[in-house]
MARGULO-567900 format. One record per residue: residue in one letter; z, y, x of N, C-alpha, C in turn. Coordinates in nm, 4 decimals. Layout:
N
  aa       n_Z       n_Y       n_X      ca_Z      ca_Y      ca_X       c_Z       c_Y       c_X
   a         Z         Y         X         Z         Y         X         Z         Y         X
...
***
This chain:
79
  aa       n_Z       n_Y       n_X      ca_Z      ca_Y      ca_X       c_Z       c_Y       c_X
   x   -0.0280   -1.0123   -2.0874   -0.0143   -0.9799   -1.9464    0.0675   -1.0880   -1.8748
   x    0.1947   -1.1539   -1.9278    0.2623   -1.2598   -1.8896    0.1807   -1.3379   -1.8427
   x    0.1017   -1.4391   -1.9434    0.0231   -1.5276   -1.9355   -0.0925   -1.5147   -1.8027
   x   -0.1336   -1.3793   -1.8411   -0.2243   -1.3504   -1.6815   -0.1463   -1.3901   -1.5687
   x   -0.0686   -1.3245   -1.5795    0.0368   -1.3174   -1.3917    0.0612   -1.4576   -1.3763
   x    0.1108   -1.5122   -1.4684    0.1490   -1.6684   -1.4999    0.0703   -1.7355   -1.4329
   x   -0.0624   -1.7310   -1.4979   -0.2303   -1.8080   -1.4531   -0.2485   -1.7591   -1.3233
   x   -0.1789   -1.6492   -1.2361   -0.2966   -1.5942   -1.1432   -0.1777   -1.6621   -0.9691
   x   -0.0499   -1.6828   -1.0974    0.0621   -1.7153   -0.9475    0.0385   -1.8680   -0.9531
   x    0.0369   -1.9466   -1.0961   -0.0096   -2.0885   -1.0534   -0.1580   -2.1366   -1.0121
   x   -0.2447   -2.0605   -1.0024   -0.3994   -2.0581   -0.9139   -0.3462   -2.0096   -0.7766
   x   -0.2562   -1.9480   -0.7202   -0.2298   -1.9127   -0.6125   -0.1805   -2.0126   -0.5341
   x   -0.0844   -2.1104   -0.5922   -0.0364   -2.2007   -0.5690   -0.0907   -2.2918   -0.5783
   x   -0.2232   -2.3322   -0.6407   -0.3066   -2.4688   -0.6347   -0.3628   -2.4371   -0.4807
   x   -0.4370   -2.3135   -0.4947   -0.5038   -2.2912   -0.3648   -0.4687   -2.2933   -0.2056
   x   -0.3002   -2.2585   -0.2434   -0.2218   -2.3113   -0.0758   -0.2185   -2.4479   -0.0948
   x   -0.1771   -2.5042   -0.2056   -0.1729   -2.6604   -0.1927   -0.2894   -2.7182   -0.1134
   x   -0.4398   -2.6831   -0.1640   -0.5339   -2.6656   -0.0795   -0.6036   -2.7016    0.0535
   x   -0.5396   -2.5533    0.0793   -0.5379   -2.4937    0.1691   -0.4854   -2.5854    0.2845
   x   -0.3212   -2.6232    0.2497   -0.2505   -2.7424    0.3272   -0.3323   -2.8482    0.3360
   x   -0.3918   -2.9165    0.2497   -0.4280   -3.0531    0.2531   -0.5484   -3.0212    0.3840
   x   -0.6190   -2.9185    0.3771   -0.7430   -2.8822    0.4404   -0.6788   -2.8980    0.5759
   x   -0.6060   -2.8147    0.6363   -0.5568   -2.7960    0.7706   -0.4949   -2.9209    0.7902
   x   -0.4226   -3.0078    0.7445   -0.3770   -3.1566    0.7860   -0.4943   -3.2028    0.8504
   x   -0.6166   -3.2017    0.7415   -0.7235   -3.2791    0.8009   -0.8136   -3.2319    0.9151
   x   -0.8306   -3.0931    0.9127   -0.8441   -3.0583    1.0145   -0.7831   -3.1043    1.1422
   x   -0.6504   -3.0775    1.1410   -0.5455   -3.1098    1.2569   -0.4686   -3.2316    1.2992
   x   -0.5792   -3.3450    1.2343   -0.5219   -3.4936    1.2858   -0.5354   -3.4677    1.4035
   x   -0.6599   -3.4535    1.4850   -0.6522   -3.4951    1.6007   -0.4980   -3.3834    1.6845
   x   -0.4412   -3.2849    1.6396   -0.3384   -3.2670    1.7416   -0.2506   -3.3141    1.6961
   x   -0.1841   -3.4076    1.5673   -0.1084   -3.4663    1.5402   -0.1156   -3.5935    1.6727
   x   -0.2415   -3.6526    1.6615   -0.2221   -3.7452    1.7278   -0.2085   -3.7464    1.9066
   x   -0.2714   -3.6219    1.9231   -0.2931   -3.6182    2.0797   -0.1051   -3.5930    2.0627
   x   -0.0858   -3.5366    2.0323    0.0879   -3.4996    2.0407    0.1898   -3.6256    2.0403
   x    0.1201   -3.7029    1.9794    0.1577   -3.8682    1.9892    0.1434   -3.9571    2.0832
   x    0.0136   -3.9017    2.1236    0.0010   -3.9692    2.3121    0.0925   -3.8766    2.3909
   x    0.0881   -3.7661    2.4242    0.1540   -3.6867    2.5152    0.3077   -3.7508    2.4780
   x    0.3777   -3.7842    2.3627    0.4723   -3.8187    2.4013    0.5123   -3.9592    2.4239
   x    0.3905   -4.0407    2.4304    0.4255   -4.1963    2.4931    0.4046   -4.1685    2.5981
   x    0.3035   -4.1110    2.6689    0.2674   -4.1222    2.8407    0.3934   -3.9994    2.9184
   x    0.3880   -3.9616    2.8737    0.4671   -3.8264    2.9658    0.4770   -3.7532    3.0408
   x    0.3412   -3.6998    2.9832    0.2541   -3.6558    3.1531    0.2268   -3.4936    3.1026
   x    0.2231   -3.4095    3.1981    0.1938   -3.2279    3.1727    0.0776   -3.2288    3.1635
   x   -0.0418   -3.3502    3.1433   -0.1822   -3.2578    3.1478   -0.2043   -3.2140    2.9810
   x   -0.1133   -3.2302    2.9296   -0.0736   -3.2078    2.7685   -0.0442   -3.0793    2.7327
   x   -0.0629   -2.9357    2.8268    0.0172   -2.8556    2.7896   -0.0920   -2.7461    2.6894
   x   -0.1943   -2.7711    2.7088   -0.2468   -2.7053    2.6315   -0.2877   -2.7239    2.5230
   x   -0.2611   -2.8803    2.4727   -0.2773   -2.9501    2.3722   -0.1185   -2.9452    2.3012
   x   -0.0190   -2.8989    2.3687    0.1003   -2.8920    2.3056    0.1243   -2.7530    2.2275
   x    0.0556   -2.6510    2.3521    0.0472   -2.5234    2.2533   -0.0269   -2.5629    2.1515
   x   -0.1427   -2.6145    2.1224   -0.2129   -2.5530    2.0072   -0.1395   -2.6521    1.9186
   x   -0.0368   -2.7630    1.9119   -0.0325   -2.8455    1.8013    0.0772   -2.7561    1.7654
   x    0.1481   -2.6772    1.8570    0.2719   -2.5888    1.8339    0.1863   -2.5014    1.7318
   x    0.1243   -2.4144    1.7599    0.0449   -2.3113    1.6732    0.0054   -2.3788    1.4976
   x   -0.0291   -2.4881    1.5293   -0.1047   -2.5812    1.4043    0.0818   -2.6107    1.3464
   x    0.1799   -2.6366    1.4020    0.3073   -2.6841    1.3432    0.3386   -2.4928    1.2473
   x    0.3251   -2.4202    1.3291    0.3764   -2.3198    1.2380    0.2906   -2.2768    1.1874
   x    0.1739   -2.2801    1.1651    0.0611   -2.2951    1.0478    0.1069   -2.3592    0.8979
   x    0.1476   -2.4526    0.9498    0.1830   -2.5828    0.8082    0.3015   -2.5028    0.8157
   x    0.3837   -2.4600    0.8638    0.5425   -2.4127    0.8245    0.4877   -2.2286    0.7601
   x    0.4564   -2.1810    0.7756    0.4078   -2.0262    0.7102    0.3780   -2.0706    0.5373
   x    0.2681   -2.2298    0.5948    0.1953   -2.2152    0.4335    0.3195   -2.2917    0.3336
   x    0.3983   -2.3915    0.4200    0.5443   -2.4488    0.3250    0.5970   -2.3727    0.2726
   x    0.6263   -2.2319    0.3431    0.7011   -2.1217    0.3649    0.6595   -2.0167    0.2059
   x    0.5166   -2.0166    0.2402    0.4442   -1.9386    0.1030    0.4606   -2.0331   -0.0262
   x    0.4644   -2.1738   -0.0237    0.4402   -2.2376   -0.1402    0.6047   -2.2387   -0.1643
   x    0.7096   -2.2570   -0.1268    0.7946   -2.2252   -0.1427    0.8518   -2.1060   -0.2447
   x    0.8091   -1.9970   -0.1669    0.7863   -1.8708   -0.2249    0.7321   -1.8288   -0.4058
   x    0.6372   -1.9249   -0.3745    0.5810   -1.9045   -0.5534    0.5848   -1.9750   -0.6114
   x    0.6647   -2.1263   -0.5765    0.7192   -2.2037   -0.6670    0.8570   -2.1410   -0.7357
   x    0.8801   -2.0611   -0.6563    1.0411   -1.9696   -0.7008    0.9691   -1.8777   -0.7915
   x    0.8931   -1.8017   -0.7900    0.8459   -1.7359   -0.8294    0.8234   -1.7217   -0.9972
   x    0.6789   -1.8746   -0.9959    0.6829   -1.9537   -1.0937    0.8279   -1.9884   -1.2045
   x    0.9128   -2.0700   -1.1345    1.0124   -2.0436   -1.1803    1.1284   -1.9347   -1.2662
   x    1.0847   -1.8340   -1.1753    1.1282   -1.7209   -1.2513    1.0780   -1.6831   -1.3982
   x    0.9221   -1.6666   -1.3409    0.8157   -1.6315   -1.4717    0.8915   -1.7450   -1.6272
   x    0.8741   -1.8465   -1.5598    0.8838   -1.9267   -1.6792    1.0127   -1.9439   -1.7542
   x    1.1212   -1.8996   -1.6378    1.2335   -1.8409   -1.7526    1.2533   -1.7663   -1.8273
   x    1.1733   -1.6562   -1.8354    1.1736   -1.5201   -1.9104    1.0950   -1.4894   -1.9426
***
């Protein structure tokens, strides 16, 4: 049963790894528009600022989860 939970929390954790790499690539382009908006300095950016805001705590939830079951992991494998 160890070994299961073991296998099923480090497959959990490949799959946010994933998961992250996926949404980066998805979300170049508001990385970068967020990069113009802050050389020019102009408000027609604001709706491109929400969504890179939304896409920033996207990547911070899934840091947040991989975090989580790397501790996790950790635990398992002490005991």
């Amino acid at each position: 049963m160890y070994h299961t939970v073991l296998g099923n929390v480090c497959m959990a954790y490949l799959h946010l790894r994933l998961r992250r790499q996926h949404e980066m690539a998805v979300g170049k382009d508001w990385i970068e528009r967020a990069k113009e908006a802050e050389t020019n300095d102009e408000n027609d950016f604001v709706e491109d600022q929400l969504n890179y805001q939304k896409f920033c705590e996207g990547l911070l939830r899934l840091d947040n989860y991989l975090v989580q079951l790397d501790e996790t992991i950790m635990v398992l494998r002490d005991y």
